[in-house]
C-alpha positions in Angstrom: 47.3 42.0 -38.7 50.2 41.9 -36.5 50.4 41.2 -32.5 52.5 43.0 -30.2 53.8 41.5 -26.6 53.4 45.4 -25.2 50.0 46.4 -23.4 48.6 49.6 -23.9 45.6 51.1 -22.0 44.3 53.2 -24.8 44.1 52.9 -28.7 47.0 54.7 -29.9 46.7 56.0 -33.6 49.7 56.4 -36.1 48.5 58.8 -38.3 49.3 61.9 -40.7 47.9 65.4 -39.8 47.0 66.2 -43.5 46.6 62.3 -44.8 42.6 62.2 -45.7 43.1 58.2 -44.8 44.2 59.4 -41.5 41.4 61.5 -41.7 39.1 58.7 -42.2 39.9 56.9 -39.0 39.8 59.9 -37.1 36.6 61.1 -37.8 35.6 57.6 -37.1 37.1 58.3 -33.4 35.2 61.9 -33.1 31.9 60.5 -33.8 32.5 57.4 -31.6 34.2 59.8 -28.9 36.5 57.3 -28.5 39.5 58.3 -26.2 43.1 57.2 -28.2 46.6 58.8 -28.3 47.8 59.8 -31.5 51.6 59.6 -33.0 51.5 62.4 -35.4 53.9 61.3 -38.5 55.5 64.1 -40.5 58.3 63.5 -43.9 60.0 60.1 -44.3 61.3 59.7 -40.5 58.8 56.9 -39.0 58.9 55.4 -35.3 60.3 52.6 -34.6 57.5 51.5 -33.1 55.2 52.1 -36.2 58.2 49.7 -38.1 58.3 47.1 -35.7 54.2 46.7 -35.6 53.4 47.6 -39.7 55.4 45.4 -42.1 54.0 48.3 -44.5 55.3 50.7 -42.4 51.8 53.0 -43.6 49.4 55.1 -41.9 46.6 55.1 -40.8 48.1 52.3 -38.1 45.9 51.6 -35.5 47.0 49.7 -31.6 44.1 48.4 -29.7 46.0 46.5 -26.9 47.5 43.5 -28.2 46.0 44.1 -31.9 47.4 45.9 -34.7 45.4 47.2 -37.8 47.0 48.8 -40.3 44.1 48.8 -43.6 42.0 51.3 -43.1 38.9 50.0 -43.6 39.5 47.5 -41.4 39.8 50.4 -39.0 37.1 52.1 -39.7 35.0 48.5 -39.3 36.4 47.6 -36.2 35.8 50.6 -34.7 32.4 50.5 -35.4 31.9 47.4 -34.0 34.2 47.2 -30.7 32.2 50.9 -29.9 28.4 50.0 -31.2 27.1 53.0 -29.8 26.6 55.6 -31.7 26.0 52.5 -35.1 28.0 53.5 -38.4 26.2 50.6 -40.6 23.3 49.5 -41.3 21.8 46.6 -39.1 21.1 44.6 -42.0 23.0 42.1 -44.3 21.7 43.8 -47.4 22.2 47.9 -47.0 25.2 46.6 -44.9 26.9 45.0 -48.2 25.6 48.1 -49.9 27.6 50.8 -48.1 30.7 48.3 -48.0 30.5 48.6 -51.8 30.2 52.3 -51.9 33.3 52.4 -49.6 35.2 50.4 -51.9 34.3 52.0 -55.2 35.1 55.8 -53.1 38.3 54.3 -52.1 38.6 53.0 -55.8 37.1 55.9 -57.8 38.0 58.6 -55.8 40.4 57.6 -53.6 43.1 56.4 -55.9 42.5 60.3 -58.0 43.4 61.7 -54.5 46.7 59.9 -53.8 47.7 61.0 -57.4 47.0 64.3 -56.5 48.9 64.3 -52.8 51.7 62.3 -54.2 52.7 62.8 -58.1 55.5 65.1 -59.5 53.9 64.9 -62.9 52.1 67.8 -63.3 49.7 66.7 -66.2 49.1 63.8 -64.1 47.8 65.5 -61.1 45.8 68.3 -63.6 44.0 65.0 -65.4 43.3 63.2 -61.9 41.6 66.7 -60.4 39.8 66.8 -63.9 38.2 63.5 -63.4 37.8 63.5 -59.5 35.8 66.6 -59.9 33.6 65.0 -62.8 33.2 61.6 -60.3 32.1 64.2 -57.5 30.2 65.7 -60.2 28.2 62.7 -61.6 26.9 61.4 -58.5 25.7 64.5 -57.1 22.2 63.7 -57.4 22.6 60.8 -54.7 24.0 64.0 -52.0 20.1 65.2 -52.5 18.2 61.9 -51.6 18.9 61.8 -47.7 20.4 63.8 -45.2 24.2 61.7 -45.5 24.6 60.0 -48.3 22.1 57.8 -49.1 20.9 57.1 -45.5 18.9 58.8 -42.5 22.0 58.8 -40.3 25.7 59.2 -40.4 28.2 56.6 -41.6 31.0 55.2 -42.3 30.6 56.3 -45.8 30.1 59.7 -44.8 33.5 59.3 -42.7 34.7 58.4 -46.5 33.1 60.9 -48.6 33.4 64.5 -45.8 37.5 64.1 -46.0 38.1 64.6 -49.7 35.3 67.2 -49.9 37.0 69.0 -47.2 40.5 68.9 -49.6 38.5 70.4 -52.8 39.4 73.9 -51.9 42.5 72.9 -51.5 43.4 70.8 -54.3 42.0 73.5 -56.4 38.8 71.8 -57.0 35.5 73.9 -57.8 32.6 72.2 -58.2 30.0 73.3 -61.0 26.3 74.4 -60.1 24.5 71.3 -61.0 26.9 69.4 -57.7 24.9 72.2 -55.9 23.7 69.2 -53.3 27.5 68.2 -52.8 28.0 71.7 -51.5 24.7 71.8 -49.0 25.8 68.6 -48.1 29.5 69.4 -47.5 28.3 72.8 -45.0 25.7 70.0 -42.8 28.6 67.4 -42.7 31.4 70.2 -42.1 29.3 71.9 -39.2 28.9 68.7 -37.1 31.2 68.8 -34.0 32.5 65.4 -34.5 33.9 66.4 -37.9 35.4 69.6 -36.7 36.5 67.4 -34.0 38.6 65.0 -36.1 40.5 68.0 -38.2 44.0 68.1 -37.0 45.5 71.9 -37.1 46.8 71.9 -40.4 43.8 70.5 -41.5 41.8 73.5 -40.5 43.9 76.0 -42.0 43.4 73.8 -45.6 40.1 76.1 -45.6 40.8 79.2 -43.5 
């Protein structure tokens, strides 16, 4: 966390039009209806300002007045908390820890198959991480069927998680087989909600047109 001496009246967001992290945080903001500027960061050439208040110098970067959050679930925490309305957790200590343990082992499991996939030059590499983060999709596809979001009667953050690397599948050149049939119902109920169509940025829409 860093703190900066400049005011601003809104949140300002540093963030990457096709980064799913970026995506994370956004979607967050959509279903929130949070209003926020947003520094859209393309290639290598960053803002100064992103440098001077991220000693990462990473996106998602988030500027809430005089605070500066840069992890992003962090972000995705404090949003939830400093706009309560419409909730993203669970109320309780118990299904709370829950979900923050499904978030870490997406960000862990899935996640880290995903920046392999945006980032690598090694072509086996990316084949073998699409290989296993359609067989991670794949094995937990009976959990999609249990509730109407994953695992729970209303949207959350671990729906802001899951609905941006299901969005990439196409993309990455991911098909799911027939028994992840509840991923894909799933996917069309997340992918219809306004906030989520919201939160796409245009060269996020055009990933599926």
């Amino acid at each position: 966390m860093a703190v900066i001496t400049s005011r601003r009246s809104v949140m300002t967001l540093f963030s990457r039009p096709t980064d799913p992290h970026s995506h994370r945080v956004r979607l967050v903001l959509a279903e929130k209806g949070i209003t926020y500027d947003v520094v859209d960061i393309e290639g290598d050439d960053l803002p100064e300002d992103l440098i001077d208040l991220n000693p990462y110098n990473t996106v998602p970067t988030l500027v809430d007045r005089e605070l500066v959050l840069y992890d992003v679930r962090t972000i995705m925490e404090y949003l939830d908390e400093r706009f309560p309305h419409p909730p993203l957790m669970p109320v309780d200590p118990v299904n709370r820890a829950r979900f923050r343990l499904a978030m870490y082992r997406i960000e862990h499991d899935w996640y880290s198959l995903v920046d392999v996939i945006e980032t690598s030059d090694d072509r086996s590499s990316v084949a073998k991480a699409k290989k296993e983060l359609r067989e991670a999709i794949t094995a937990t596809a009976d959990a999609f069927s249990l509730k109407p979001f994953f695992l729970w009667d209303e949207f959350t953050l671990v729906d802001c998680c899951i609905a941006p690397i299901l969005w990439r599948l196409p993309h990455y050149g991911i098909e799911l087989p027939a028994q992840a049939k509840a991923v894909q119902k799933y996917s069309d109920f997340i992918f219809s909600r306004a906030s989520f169509k919201n939160s796409l940025t245009e060269i996020e829409q055009e990933l599926r047109s």
